[in-house]
SEVO-234703 format. One record per residue: residue number from 1; residue in three letters; x, z, y of N, C-alpha, C in turn. Coordinates in Angstrom, 1 decimal, padded with zeros to 4 digits, always signed. Each point is the difference from the previous one (the first is absolute). Last residue first. Layout:
N
+------+--------+--------+--------+--------+--------+--------+--------+--------+--------+--------+
: dose : fidren :    n.x :    n.z :    n.y :   ca.x :   ca.z :   ca.y :    c.x :    c.z :    c.y :
+------+--------+--------+--------+--------+--------+--------+--------+--------+--------+--------+
:  NUM :    ALA :      X :      Z :      Y :      X :      Z :      Y :      X :      Z :      Y :
...
+------+--------+--------+--------+--------+--------+--------+--------+--------+--------+--------+
// end
This chain:
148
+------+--------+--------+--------+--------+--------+--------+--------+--------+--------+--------+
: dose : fidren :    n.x :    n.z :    n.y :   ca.x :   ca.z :   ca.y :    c.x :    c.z :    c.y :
+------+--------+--------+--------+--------+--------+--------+--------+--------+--------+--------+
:  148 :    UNK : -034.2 : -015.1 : -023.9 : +000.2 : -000.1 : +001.0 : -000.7 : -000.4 : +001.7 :
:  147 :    UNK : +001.1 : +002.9 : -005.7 : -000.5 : +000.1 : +002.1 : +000.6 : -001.3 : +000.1 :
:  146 :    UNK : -000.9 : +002.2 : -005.6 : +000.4 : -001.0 : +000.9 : -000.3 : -000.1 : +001.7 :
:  145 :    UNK : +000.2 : +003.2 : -005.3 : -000.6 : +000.0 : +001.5 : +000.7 : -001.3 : +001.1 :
:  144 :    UNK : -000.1 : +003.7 : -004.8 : +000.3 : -001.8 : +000.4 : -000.8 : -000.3 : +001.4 :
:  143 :    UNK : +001.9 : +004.6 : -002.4 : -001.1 : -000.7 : +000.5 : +000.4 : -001.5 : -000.2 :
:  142 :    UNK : +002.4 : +002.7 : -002.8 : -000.7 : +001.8 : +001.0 : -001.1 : -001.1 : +000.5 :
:  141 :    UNK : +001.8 : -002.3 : -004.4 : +000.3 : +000.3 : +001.7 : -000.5 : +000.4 : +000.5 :
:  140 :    UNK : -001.7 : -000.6 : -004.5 : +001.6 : +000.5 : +000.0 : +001.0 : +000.4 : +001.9 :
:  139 :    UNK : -005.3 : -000.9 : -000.8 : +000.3 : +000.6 : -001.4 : +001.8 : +000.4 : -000.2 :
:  138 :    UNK : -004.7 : -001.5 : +004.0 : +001.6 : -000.5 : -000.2 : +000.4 : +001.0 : -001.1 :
:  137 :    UNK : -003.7 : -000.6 : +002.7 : -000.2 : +000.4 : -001.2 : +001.2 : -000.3 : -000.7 :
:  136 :    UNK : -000.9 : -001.0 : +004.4 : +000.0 : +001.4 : -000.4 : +000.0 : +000.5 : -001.6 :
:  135 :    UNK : +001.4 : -004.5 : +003.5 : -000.8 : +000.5 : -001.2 : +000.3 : +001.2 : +000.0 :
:  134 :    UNK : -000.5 : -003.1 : +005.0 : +000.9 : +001.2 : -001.3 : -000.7 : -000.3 : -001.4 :
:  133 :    UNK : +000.8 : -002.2 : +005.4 : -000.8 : +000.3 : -001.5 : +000.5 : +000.6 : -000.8 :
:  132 :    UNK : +000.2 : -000.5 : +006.0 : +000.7 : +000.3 : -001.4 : -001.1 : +000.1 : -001.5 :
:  131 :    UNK : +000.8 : -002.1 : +005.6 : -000.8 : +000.2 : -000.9 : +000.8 : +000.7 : -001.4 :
:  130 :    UNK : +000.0 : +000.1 : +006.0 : +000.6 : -000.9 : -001.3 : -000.6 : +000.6 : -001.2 :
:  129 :    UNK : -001.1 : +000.9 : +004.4 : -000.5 : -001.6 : -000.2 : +000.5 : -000.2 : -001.6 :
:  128 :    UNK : +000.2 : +004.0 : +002.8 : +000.8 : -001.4 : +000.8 : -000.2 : -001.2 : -000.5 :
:  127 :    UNK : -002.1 : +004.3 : -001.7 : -000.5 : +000.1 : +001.6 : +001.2 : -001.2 : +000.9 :
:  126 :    UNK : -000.9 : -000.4 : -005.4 : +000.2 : +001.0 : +000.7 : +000.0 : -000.3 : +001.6 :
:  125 :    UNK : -002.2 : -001.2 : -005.2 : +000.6 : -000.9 : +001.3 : +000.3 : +001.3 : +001.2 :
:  124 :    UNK : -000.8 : -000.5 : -005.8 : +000.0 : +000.7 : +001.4 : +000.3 : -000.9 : +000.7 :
:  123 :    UNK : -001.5 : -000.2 : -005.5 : +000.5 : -000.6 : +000.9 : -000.5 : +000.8 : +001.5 :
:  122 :    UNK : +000.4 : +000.2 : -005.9 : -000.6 : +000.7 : +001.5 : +000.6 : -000.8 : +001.0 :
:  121 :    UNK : -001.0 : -000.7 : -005.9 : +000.8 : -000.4 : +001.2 : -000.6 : +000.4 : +000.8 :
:  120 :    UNK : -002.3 : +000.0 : -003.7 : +001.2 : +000.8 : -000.4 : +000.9 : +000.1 : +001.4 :
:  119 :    UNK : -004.5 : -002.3 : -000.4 : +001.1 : -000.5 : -000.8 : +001.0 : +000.2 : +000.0 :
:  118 :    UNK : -005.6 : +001.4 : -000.1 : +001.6 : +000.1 : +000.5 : +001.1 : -000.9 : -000.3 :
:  117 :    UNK : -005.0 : +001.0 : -001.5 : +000.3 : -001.1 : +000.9 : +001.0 : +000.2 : +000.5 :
:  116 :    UNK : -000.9 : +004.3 : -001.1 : -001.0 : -001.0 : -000.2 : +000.3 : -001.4 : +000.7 :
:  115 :    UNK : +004.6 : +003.0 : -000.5 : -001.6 : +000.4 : +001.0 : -000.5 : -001.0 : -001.1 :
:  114 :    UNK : +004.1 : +001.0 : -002.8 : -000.4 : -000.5 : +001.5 : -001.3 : +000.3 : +000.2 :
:  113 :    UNK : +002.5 : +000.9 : -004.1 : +001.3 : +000.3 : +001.1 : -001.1 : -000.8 : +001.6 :
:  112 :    UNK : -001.6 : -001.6 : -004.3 : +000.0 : +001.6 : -000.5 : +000.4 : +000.5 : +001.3 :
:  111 :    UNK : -000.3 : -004.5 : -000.9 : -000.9 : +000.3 : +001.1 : +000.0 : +001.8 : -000.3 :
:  110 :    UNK : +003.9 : -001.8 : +000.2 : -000.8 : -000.5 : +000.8 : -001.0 : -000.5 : -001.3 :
:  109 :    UNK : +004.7 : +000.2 : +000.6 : -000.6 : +001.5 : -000.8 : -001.5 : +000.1 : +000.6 :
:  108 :    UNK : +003.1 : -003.4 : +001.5 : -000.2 : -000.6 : -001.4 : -000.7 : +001.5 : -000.4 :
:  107 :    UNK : -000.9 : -002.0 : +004.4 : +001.0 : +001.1 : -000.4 : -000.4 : -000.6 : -001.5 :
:  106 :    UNK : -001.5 : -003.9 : +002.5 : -000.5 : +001.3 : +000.1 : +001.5 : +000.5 : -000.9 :
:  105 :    UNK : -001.2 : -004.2 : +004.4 : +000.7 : +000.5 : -001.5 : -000.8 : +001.8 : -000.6 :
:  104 :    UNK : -002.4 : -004.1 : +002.7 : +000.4 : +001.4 : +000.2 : +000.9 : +000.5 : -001.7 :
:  103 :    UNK : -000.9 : -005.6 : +001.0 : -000.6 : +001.2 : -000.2 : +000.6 : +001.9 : +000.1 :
:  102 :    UNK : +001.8 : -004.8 : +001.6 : -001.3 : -000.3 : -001.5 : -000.8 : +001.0 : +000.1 :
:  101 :    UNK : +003.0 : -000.5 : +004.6 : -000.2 : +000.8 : -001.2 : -001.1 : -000.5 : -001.1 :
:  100 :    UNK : +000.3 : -001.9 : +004.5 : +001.5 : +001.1 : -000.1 : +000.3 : +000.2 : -000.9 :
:   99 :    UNK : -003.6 : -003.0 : +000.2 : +001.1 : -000.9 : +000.9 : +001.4 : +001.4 : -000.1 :
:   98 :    UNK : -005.0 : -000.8 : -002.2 : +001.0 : +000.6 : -000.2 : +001.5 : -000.5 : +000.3 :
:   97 :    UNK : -004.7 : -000.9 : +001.0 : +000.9 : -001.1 : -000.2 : +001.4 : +000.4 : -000.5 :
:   96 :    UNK : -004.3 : +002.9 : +000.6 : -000.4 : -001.5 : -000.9 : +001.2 : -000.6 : +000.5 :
:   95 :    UNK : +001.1 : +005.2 : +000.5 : -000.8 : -001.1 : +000.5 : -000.4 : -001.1 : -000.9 :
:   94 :    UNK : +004.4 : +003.6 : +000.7 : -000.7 : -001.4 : -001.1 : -001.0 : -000.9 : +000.3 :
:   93 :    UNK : +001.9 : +003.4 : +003.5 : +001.0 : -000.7 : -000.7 : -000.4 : -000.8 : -001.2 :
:   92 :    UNK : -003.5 : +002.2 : +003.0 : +001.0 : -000.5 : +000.8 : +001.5 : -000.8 : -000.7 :
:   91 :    UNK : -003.7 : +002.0 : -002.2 : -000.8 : -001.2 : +000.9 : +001.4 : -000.5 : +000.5 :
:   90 :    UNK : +000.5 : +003.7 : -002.7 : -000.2 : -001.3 : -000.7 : -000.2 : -001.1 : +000.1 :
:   89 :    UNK : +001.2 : +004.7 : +002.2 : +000.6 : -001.0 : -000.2 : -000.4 : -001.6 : -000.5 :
:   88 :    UNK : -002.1 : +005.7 : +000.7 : +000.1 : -001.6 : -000.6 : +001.1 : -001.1 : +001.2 :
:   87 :    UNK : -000.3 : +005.8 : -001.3 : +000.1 : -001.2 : +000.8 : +000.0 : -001.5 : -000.4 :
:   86 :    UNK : -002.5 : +005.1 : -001.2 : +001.3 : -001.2 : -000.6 : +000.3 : -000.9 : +001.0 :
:   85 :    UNK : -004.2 : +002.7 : -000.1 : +001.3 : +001.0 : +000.0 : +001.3 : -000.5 : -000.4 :
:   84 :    UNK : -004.0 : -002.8 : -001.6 : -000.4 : +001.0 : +000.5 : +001.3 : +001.0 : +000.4 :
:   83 :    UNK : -000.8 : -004.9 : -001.9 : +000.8 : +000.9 : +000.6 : +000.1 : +001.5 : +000.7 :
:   82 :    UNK : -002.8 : -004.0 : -002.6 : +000.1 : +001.8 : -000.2 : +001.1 : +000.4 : +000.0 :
:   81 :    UNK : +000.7 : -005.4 : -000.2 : -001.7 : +000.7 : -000.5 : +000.5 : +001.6 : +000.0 :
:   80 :    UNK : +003.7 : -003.6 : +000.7 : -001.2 : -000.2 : +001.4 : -001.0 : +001.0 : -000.4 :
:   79 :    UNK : +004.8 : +001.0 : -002.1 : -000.7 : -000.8 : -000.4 : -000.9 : -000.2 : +001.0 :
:   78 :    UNK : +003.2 : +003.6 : -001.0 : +000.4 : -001.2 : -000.9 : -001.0 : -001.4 : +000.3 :
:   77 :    UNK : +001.3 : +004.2 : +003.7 : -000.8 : -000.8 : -000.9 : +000.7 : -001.1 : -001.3 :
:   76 :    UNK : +002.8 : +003.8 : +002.9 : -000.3 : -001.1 : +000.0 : -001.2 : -000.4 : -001.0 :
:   75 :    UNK : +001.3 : +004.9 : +002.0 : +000.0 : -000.7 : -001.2 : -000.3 : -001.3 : +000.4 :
:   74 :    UNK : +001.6 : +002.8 : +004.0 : -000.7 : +000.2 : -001.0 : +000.2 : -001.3 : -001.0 :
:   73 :    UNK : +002.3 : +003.6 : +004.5 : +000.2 : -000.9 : -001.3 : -001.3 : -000.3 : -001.0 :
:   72 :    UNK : +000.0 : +000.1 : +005.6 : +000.0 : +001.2 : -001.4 : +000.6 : -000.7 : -001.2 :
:   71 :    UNK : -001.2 : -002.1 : +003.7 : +001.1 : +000.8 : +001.0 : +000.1 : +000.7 : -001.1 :
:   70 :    UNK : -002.5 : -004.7 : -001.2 : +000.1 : +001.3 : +001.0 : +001.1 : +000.4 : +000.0 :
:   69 :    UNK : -001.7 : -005.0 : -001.1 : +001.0 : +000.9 : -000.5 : +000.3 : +000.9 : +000.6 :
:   68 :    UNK : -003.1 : -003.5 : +000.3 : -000.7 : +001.0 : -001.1 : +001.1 : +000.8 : -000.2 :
:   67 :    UNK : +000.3 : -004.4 : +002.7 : -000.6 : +001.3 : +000.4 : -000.4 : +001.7 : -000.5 :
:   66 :    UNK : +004.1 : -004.0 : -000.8 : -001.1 : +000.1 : -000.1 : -001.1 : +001.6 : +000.2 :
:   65 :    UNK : +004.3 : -002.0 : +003.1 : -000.2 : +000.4 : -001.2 : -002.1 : -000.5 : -000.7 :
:   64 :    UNK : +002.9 : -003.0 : +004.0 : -000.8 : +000.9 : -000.3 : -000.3 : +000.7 : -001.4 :
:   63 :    UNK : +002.8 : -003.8 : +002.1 : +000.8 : +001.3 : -000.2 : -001.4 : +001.2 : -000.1 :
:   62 :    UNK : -001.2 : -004.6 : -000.1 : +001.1 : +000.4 : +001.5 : +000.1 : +001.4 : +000.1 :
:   61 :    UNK : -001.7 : -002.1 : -004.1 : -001.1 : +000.4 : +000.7 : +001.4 : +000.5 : +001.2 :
:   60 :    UNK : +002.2 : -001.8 : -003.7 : -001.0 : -000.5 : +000.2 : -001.3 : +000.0 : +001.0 :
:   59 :    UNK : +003.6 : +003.1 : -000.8 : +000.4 : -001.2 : +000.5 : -001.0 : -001.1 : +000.2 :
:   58 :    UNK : -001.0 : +004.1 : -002.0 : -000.2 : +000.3 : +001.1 : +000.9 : -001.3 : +000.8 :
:   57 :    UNK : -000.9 : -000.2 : -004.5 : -001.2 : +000.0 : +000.0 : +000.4 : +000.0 : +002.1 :
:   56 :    UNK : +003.4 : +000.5 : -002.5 : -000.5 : -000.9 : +000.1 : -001.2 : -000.7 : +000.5 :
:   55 :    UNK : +001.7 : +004.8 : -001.2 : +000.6 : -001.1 : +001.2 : -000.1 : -001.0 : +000.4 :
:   54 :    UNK : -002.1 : +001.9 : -003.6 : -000.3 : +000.6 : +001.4 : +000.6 : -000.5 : +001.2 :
:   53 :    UNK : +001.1 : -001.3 : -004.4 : -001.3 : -000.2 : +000.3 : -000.3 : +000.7 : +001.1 :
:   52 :    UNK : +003.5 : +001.7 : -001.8 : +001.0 : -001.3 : +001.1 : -001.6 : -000.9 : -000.1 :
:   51 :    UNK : -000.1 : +003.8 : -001.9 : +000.3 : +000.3 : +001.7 : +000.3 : -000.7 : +000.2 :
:   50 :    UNK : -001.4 : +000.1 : -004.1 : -001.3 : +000.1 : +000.2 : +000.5 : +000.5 : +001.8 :
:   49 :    UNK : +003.1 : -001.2 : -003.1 : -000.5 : -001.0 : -000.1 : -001.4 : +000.1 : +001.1 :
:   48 :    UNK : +003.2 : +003.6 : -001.3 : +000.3 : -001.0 : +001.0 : -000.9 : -001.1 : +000.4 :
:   47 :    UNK : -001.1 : +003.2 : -002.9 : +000.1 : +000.3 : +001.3 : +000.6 : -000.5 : +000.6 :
:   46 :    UNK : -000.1 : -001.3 : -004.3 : -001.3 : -000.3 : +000.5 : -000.2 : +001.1 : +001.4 :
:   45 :    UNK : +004.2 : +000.0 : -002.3 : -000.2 : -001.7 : +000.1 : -001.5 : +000.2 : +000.6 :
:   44 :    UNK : +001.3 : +004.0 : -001.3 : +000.4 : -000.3 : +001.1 : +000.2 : -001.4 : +000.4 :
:   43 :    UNK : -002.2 : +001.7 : -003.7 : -000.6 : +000.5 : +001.1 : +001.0 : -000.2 : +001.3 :
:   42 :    UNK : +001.2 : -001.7 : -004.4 : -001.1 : -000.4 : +000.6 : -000.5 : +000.4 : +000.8 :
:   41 :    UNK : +003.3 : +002.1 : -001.6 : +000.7 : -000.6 : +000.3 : -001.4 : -001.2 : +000.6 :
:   40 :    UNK : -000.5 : +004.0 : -001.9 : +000.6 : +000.2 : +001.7 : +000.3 : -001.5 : +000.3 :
:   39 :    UNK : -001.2 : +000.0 : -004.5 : -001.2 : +000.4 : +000.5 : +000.2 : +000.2 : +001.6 :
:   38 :    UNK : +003.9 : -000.6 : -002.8 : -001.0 : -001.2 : +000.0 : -001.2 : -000.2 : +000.8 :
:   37 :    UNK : +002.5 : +004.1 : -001.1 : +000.6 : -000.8 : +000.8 : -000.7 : -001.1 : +000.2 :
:   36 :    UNK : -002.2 : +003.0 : -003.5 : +000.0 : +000.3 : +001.6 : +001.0 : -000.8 : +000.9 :
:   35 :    UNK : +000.7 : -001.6 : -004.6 : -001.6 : -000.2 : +000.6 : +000.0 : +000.9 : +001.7 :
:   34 :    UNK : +004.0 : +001.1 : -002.1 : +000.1 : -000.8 : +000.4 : -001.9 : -000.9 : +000.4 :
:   33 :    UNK : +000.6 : +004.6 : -001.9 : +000.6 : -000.7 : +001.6 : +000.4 : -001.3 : +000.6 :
:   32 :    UNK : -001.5 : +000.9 : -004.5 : -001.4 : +000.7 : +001.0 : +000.5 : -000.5 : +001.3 :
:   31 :    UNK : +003.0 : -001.0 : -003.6 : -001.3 : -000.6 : +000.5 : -000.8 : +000.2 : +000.9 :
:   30 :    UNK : +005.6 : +001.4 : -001.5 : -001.9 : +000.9 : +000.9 : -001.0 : -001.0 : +000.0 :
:   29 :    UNK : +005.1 : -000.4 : -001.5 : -001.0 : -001.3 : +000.4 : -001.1 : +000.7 : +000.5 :
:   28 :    UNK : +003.4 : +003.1 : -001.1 : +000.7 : -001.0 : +001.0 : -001.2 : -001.1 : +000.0 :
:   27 :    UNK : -001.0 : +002.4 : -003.1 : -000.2 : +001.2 : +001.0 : +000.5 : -000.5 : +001.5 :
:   26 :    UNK : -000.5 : -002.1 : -004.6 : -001.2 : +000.1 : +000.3 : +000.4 : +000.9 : +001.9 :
:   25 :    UNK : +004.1 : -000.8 : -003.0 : -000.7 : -000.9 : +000.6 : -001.5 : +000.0 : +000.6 :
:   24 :    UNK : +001.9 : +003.7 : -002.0 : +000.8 : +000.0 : +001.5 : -000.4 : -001.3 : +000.3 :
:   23 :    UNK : -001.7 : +000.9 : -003.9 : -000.8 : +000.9 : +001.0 : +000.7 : -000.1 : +001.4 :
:   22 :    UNK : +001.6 : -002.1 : -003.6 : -001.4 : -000.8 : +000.0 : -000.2 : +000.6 : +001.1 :
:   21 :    UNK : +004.2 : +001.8 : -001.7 : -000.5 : -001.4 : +000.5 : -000.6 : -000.2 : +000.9 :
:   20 :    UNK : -000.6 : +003.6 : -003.3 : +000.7 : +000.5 : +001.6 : +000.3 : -001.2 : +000.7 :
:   19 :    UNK : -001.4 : -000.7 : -004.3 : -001.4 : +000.7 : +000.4 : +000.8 : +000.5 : +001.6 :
:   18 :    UNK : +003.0 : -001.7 : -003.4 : -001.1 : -001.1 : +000.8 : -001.0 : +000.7 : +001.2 :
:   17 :    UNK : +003.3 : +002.7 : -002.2 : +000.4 : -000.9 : +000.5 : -001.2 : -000.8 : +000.8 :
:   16 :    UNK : -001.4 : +002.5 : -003.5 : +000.3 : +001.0 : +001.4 : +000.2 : -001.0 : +000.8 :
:   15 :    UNK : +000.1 : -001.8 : -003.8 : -001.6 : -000.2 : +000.2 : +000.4 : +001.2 : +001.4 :
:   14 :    UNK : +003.8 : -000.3 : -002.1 : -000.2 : -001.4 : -000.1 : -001.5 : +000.0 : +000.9 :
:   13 :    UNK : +001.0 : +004.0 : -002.3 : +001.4 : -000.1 : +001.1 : -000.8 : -001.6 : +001.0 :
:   12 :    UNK : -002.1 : +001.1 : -004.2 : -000.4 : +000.6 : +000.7 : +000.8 : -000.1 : +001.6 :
:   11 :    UNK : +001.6 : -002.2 : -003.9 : -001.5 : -000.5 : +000.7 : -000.3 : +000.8 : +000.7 :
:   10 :    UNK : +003.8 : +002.0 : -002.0 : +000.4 : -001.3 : +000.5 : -001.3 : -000.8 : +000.7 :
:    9 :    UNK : -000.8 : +003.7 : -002.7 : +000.8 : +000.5 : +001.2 : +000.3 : -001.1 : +001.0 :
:    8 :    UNK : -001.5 : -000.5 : -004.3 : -001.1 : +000.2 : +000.6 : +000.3 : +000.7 : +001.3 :
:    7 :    UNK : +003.2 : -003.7 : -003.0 : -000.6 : +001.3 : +000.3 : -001.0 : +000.1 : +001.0 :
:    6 :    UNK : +001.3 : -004.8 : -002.0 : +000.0 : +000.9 : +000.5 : -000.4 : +001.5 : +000.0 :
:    5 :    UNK : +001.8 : -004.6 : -003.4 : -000.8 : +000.8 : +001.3 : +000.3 : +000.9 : +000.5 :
:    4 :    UNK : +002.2 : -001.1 : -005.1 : -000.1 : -000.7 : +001.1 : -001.2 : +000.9 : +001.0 :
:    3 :    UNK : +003.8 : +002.0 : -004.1 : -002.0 : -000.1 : +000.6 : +000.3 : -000.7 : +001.8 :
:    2 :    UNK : +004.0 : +000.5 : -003.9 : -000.3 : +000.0 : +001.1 : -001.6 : -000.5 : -000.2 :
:    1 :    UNK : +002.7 : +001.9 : -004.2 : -000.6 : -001.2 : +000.5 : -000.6 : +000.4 : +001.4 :
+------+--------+--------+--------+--------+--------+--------+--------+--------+--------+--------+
// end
């Protein structure tokens, strides 16, 4: 009389199988990496966002940048209160009518990854005028860095 089921060779085989699957699926989807993409991917939507405010800001005022943007690279303020060593922006692009910007975008790794009052983002103005923002905290791309 034939004995129905399976051998303990046969589930075992079966549970390998899956278990090599799962792990080649886990390994093609990376969560981790994909959250870090996501993460570049908002840092470079908000360095654009925070130089075409600049631009605008300087169309608006007959091509004049906003004053607070030196020769050095420094951290953009998140905010008008204890800028201390930051560059505020807040007057010049949000302000009470927030005509550039609602508000200073901030790095999503932020407030671990940034100055006191930081918002992850540096902004230069070099000796011809033109302006570049970066994130530095950038997690899958060597930088993110926007000139113009």
């Amino acid at each position: 009389m034939p004995r129905k089921g399976f051998t303990l060779i046969e589930i075992l085989i079966v549970i390998g199988i899956i278990a090599i699957l799962s792990s080649i699926v886990i390994i093609a989807v990376n969560p981790a990496r994909q959250f870090a993409q996501a993460r570049d991917t908002k840092r470079q939507s908000d360095v654009n966002a925070i130089l075409n405010a600049v631009y605008q800001y300087a169309v608006g005022n007959n091509g004049a940048l906003p004053s607070a943007i030196t020769l050095a690279p420094t951290e953009i303020c998140k905010d008008d209160v204890s800028c201390t060593g930051l560059i505020n922006l807040h007057t010049s692009l949000v302000g009470a009518t927030q005509i550039y910007l609602v508000s200073i975008p901030m790095d999503p790794s932020c407030p671990t990854a940034c100055a006191t009052n930081g918002a992850g983002y540096t902004i230069v103005r070099n000796a011809n005028g033109r302006i570049t923002v970066s994130a530095p905290d950038a997690e899958i791309a060597a930088s993110i860095s926007v000139t113009r």
